[in-house]
C-alpha positions in Angstrom: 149.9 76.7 88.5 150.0 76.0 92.1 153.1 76.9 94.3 155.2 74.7 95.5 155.5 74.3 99.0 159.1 75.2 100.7 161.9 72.7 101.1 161.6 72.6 104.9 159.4 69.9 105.8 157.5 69.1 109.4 157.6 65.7 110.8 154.5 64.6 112.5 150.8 66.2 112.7 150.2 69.4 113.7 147.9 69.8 116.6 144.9 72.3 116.6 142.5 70.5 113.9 138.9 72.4 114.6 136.5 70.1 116.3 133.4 69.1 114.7 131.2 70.6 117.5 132.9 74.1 117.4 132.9 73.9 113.4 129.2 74.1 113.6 129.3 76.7 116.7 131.5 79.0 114.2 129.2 78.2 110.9 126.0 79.7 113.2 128.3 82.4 115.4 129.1 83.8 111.4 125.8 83.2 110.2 124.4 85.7 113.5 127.2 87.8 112.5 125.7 88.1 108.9 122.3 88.8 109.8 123.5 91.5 111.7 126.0 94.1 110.1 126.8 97.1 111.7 129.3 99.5 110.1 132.5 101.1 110.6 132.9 102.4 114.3 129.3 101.3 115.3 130.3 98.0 115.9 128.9 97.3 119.1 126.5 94.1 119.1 129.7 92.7 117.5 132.0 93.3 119.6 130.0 92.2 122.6 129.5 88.9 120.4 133.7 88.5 120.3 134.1 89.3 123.6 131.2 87.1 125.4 132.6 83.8 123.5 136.7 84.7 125.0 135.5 85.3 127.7 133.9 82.0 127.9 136.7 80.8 127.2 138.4 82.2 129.7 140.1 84.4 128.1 140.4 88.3 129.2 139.7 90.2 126.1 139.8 94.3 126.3 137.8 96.7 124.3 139.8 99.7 122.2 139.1 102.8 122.9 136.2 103.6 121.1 133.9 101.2 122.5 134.4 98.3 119.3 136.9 96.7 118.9 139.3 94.6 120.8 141.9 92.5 121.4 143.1 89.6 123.5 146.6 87.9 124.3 146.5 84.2 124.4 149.0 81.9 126.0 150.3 80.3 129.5 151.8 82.5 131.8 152.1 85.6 129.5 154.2 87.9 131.8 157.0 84.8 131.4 156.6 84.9 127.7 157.5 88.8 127.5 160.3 88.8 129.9 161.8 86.1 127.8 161.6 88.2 125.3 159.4 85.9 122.8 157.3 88.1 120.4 153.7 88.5 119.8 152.4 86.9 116.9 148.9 88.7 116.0 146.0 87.5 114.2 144.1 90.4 112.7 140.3 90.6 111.8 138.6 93.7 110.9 134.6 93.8 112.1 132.8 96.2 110.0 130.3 95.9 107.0 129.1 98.0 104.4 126.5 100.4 103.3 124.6 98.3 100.5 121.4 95.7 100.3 121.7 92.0 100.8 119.8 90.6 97.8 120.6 87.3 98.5 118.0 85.0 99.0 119.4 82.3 102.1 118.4 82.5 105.8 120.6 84.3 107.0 120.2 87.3 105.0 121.2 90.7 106.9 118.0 91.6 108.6 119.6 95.7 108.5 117.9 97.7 105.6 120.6 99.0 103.3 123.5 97.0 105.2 125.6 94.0 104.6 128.9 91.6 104.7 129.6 91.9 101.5 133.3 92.1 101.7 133.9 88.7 103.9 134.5 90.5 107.7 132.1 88.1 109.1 134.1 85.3 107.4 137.3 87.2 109.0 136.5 87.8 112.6 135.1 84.3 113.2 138.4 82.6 111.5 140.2 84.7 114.4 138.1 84.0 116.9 137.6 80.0 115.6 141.7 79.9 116.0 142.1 81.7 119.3 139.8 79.6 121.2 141.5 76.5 119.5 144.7 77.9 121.0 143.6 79.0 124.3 143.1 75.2 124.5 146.4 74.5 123.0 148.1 76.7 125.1 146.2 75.3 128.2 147.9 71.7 127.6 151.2 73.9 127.2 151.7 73.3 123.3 151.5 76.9 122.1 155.2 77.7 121.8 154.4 81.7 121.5 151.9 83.7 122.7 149.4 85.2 120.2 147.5 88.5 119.9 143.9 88.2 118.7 143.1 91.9 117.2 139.4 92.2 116.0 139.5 96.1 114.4 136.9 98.3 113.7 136.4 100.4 110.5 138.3 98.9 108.1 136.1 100.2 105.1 136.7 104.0 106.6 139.0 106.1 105.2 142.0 105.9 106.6 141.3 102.7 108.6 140.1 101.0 112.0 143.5 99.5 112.1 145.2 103.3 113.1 142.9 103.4 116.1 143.9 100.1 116.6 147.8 100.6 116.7 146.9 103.7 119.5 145.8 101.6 121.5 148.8 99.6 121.7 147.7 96.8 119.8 150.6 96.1 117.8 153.0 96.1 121.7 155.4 92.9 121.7 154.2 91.8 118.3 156.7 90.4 116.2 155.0 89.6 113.5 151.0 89.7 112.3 148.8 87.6 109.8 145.3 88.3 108.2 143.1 86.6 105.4 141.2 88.2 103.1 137.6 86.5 101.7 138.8 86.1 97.7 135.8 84.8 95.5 138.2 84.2 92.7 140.3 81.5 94.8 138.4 77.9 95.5 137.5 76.9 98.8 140.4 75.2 100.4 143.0 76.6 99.2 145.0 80.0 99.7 146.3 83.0 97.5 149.8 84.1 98.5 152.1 86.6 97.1 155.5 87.8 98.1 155.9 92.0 98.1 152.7 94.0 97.1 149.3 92.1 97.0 146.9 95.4 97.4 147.2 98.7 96.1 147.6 102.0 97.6 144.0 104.1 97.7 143.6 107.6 98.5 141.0 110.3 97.6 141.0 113.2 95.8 138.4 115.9 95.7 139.1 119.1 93.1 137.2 122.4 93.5 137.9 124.9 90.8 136.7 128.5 90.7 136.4 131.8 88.2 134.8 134.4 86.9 131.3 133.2 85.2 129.2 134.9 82.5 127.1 134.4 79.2 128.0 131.6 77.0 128.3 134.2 74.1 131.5 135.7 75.7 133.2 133.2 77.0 136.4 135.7 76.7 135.3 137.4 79.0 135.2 134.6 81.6 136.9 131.6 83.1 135.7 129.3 81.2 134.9 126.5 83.9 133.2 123.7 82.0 136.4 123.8 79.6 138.7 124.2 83.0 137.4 121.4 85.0 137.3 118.5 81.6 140.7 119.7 80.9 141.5 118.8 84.7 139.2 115.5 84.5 141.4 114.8 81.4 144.9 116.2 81.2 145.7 115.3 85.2 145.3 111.7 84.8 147.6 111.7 81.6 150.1 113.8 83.7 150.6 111.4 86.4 150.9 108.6 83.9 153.9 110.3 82.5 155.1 111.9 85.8 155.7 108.9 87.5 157.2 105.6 87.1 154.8 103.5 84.8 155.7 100.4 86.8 154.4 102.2 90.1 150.8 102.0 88.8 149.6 105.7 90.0 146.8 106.5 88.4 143.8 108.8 88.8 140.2 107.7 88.4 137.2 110.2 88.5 134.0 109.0 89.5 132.2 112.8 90.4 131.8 115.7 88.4 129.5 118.8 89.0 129.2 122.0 87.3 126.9 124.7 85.6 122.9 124.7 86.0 121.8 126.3 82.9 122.8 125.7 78.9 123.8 130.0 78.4 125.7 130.2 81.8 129.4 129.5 82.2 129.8 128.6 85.8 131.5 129.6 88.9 132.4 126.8 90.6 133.2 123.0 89.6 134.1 120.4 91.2 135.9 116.8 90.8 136.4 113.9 93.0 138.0 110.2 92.6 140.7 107.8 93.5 144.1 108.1 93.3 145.6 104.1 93.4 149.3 103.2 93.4 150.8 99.6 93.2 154.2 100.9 94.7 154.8 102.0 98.1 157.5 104.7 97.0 155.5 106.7 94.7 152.4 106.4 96.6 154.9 108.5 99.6 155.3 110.7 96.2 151.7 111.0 94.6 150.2 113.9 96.6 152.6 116.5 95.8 152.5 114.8 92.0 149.0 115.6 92.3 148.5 118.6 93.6 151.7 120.2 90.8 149.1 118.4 88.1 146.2 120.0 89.4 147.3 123.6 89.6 149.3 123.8 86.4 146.1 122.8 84.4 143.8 125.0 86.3 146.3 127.9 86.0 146.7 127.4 82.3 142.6 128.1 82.0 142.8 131.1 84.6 140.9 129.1 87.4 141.4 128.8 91.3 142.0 125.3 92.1 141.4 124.5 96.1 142.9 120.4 96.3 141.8 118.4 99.6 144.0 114.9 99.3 143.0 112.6 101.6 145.3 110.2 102.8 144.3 106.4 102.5 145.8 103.7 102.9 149.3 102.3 101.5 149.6 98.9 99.9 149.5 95.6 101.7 153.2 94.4 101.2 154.0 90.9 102.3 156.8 89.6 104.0 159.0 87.2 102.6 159.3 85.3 105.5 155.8 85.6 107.3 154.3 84.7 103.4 156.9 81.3 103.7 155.3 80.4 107.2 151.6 81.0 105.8 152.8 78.9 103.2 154.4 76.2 104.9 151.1 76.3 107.4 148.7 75.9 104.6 151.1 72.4 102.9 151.1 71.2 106.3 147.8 70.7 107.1 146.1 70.6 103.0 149.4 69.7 101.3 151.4 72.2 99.0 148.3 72.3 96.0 146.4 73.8 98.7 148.5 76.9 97.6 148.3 79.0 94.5 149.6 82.4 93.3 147.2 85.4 94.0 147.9 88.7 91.5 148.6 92.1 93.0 144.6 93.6 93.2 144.1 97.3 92.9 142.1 97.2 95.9 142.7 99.0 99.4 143.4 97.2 102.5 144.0 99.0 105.8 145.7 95.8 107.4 149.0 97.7 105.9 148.8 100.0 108.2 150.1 97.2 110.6 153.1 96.9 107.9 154.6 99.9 108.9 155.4 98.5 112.0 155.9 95.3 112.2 156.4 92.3 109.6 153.2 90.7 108.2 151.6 89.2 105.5 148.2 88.6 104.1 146.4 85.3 102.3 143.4 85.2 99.8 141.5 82.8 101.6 139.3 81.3 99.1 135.7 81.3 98.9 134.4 79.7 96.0 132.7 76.6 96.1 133.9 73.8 94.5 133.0 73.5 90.5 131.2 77.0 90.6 132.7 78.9 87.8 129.7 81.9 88.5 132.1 84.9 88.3 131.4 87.0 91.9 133.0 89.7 94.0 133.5 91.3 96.6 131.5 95.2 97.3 128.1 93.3 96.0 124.9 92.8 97.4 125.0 89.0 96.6 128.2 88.0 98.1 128.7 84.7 100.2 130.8 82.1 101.1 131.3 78.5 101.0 131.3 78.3 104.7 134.1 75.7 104.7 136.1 78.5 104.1 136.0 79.5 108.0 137.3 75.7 108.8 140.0 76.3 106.6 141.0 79.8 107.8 141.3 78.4 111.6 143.2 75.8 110.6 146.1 77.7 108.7 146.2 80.2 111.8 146.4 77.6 114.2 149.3 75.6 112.3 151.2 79.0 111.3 151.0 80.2 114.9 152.3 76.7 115.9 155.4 76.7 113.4 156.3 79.8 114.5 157.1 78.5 117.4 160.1 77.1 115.1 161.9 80.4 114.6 162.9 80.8 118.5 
């Protein structure tokens, strides 16, 4: 059922409704954006796309350290706003695609072998970049009542995030508080996902190498046995952190990689795992490598093998704000009305826009995707993802209004 809006009502009309000639100018800048994917940290054409339509703009956008990446304040006479002390509020897009085919069959079609948006950051970046050059117009007619931090991150889909580099850099200085949307397939176009607390998961990695004494397969007494080591670790871990830690917290270990042996007669001498470790709770995921790594050992020890654990830090859940989800909300029933809202489920997914979490208040919406009376069940992470581009009208207009009623809180 949808959510209902908050009791706070706003008189009036919001400014900041897109204009039909840069709708179209933001349909075509994601459609270039599409054709060209580049991934994590290589960014470049992409960055120089952002940055030549600011600066346009007039705006004075500046590139992170790396070379992709950047970010750009918005609003009159900045310098006043900080010494007044009136915080940042940031709009976050992240920049990077991913390493699979685009099988879809549309014009726009990546035109890089083996590379596509198939997770939505086209969609993301030109929603931020849509609302900040609708606010750099607000703000030039004095209307924007805080200044606002466009940040347009690289790497999101490397381990453990663009968004680190990002921070650094000093992205996250005088910000008060941060939004982001997320492309959701599931949710229909027009409407929004919100969810107070958790709405992603923690993801880490996990990557096991196990070692013994081989031999012949007719005295396995004589050996570690390996192949019975490392399916006892693929098996009895996962069951150990189920019981280990809070059921409620979600941790749980998922292989997806396991090597050993090269002939039928030989017991091996080396084996080796790798997976996922996800958590729905912030606590234990603080908690799950040392969980982990006791799990690991004490199974390997039982079977008289080596175990060597590399854990490789992720990223934690995405963990909305009560408040910041209450203006998203209230944005999104001001300018669609309070259906335009609906409850979103915690996803087992990981997002590196937490990593901005740790610092400041945030929160993150499903933006949804899914056109109108298409029940075709799609997702993200596939070579035929797309959007219904109405989507990126939508997502302007919810930053625009949210960064306006924030304005309210001073």
């Amino acid at each position: 059922m949808p959510c209902e809006a908050d009791s706070e009502t706003v008189e009036g009309e919001l400014p900041g409704v897109l204009p039909s000639g840069l709708r179209a100018e933001l349909i075509a800048f994601r459609r270039d954006l599409h054709m060209h994917p580049e991934l994590g940290n290589r960014e470049f054409r992409t960055t120089a796309a952002v940055r030549a339509r600011l600066e346009k703009a007039g705006l004075r956008p500046r590139t992170l350290a790396g070379g992709t990446g950047l970010v750009c304040d918005i609003g009159r006479d900045g310098a006043s706003y900080a010494s007044a002390g009136r915080p940042v509020l940031a709009l976050r897009a992240d920049l990077d695609a991913l390493p699979i085919p685009d099988t879809k069959t549309v014009p726009y079609r990546s035109t890089i072998p083996k590379m596509a948006h198939a997770c939505g950051h086209d969609v993301h970046t030109t929603v931020v970049l849509g609302a900040g050059l609708v606010l750099a117009d607000l703000a030039e007619q004095g209307l924007l009542p805080n200044p606002v931090r466009l940040i347009f991150q690289p790497a999101e889909e490397v381990l453990p995030g663009g968004a680190l580099d990002a921070i650094e850099c000093g992205a996250l200085d005088g910000v008060g508080r941060i939004l982001a949307v997320h492309c959701d397939p599931k949710v229909e176009v027009g409407k929004i996902g919100l969810r107070t607390g958790a709405i992603t998961s923690a993801c880490d990695r996990l990557e096991v190498s196990l070692a013994g004494a081989g031999g012949h397969t007719a005295r396995p007494h004589l050996t570690t046995d390996l192949v019975t080591a490392v399916a006892r670790v693929a098996t009895d871990v996962p069951a150990l952190i189920a019981r280990r830690a809070d059921a409620r917290s979600g941790l749980s270990v998922t292989w997806g990689r396991l090597e050993t042996g090269h002939a039928c007669n030989v017991i091996p001498q080396h084996a080796e795992l790798a997976g996922t470790v996800r958590c729905l709770d912030l606590h234990t995921w603080r908690e799950a490598p040392d969980l982990v790594h006791a799990a690991v050992d004490e199974i390997a020890t039982l079977h008289r093998a080596k175990s060597e654990i590399n854990y490789i830090r992720g990223v934690p859940p995405v963990v909305n704000d009560p408040e910041v989800t209450g203006l998203l909300r209230r944005a999104m029933a001001t300018r669609r009305g309070r259906y335009a809202v609906e409850d979103t489920e915690q996803s087992l997914g990981g997002e590196d826009y937490s990593w901005y979490l740790e610092h400041v208040p945030g929160a993150m919406a499903r933006l949804g995707v899914r056109p109108v009376g298409d029940n075709t069940r799609r997702d993200l992470h596939c070579g035929d993802f797309d959007v219904d581009e109405h989507a990126i009208e939508v997502g302007v207009e919810l930053f625009t209004a949210a960064a306006l009623l924030d304005g309210n809180r001073m």
